[in-house]
C-alpha positions as CSV (number, residue, x, y, z in Angstrom):
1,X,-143.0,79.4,-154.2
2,X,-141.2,81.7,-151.7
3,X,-137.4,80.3,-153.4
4,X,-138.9,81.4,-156.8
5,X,-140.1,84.7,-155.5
6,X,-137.2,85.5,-152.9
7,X,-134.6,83.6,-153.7
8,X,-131.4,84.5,-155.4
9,X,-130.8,83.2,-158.6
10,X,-127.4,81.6,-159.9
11,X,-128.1,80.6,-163.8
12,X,-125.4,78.5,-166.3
13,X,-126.2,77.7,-169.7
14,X,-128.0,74.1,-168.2
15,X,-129.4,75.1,-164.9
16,X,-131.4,77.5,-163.5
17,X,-130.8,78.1,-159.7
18,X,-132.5,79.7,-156.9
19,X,-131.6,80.1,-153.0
20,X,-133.6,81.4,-150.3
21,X,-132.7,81.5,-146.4
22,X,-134.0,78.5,-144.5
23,X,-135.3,78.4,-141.1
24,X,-134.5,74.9,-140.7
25,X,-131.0,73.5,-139.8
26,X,-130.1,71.4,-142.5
27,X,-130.0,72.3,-146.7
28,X,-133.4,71.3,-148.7
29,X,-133.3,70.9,-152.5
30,X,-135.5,70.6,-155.4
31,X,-135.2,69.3,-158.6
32,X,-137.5,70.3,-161.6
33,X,-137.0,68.9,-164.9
34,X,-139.9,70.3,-167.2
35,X,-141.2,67.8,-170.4
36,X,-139.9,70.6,-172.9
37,X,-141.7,68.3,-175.2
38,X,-139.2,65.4,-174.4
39,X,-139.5,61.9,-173.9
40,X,-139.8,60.5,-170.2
41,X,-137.0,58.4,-170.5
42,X,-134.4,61.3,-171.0
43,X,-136.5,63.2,-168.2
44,X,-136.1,61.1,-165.7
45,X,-132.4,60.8,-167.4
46,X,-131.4,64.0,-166.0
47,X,-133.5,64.0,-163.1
48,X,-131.6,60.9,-161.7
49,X,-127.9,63.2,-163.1
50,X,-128.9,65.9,-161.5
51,X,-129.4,64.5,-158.0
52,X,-126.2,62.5,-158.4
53,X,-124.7,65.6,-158.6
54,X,-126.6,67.4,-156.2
55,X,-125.4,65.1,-153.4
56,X,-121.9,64.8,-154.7
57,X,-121.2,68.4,-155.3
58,X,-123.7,70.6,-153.9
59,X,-124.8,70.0,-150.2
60,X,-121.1,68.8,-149.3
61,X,-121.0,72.8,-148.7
62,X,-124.3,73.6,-148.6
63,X,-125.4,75.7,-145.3
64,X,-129.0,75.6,-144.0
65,X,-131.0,76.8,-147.2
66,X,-134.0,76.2,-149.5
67,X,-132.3,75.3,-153.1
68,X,-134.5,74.7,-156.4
69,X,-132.6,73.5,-159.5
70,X,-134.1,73.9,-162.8
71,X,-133.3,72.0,-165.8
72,X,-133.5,74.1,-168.8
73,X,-133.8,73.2,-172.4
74,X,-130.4,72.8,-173.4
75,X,-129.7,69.8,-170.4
76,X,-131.2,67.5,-172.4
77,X,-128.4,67.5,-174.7
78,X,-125.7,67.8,-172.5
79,X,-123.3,65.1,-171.0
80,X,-122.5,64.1,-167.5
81,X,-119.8,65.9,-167.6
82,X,-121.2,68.7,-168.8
83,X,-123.5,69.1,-166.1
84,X,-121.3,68.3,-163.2
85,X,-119.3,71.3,-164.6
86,X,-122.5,73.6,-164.2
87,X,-122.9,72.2,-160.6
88,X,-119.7,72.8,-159.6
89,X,-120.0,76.6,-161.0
90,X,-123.1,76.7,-159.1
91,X,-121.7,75.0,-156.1
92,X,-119.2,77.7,-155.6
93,X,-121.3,80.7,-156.1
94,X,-123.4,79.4,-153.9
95,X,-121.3,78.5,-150.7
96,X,-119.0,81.6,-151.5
97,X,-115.8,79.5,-152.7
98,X,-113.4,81.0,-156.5
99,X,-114.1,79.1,-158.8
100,X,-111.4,77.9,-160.5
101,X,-110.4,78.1,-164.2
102,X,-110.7,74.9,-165.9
């Protein structure tokens, strides 16, 4: 509740992202992936893409910090790659890097 409420918020058109300071030493993230009237096979679809991507391109850079992402509506029809391009636009707002042009 405090990330929702405290947190900054980083949002692309397939995620919804908040960060809040931590107390703790290490990076902690959340994943939420509401039903939006969808099947639970493509829930737990993205659920399992979104923390492949989460380990792969998030906490690599990560500093200690509370980190909810939120699937919106619109993830359910995107690709793999399509996400992993949100992350990584996340990923670098988030641990201050450029983003680079595609």
């Amino acid at each position: 509740m405090r990330v929702h409420t405290t947190g900054l918020r980083e949002r692309t058109p397939l995620l919804d992202v908040r960060r809040a300071a931590s107390m703790l030493p290490y990076p902690r993230v959340a994943i939420v992936v509401p039903k939006f009237g969808q099947t639970a096979v493509a829930r737990n679809r993205i659920k399992r893409r979104l923390r492949e991507l989460v380990r792969r391109e998030l906490l690599p850079g990560l500093a200690a910090a509370d980190v909810v992402v939120r699937a919106v509506p619109s993830s359910y029809r995107a690709t793999f790659v399509e996400l992993e391009a949100a992350m990584r636009s996340v990923a670098a707002r988030l641990t201050g890097q450029a983003t680079a042009a595609p």
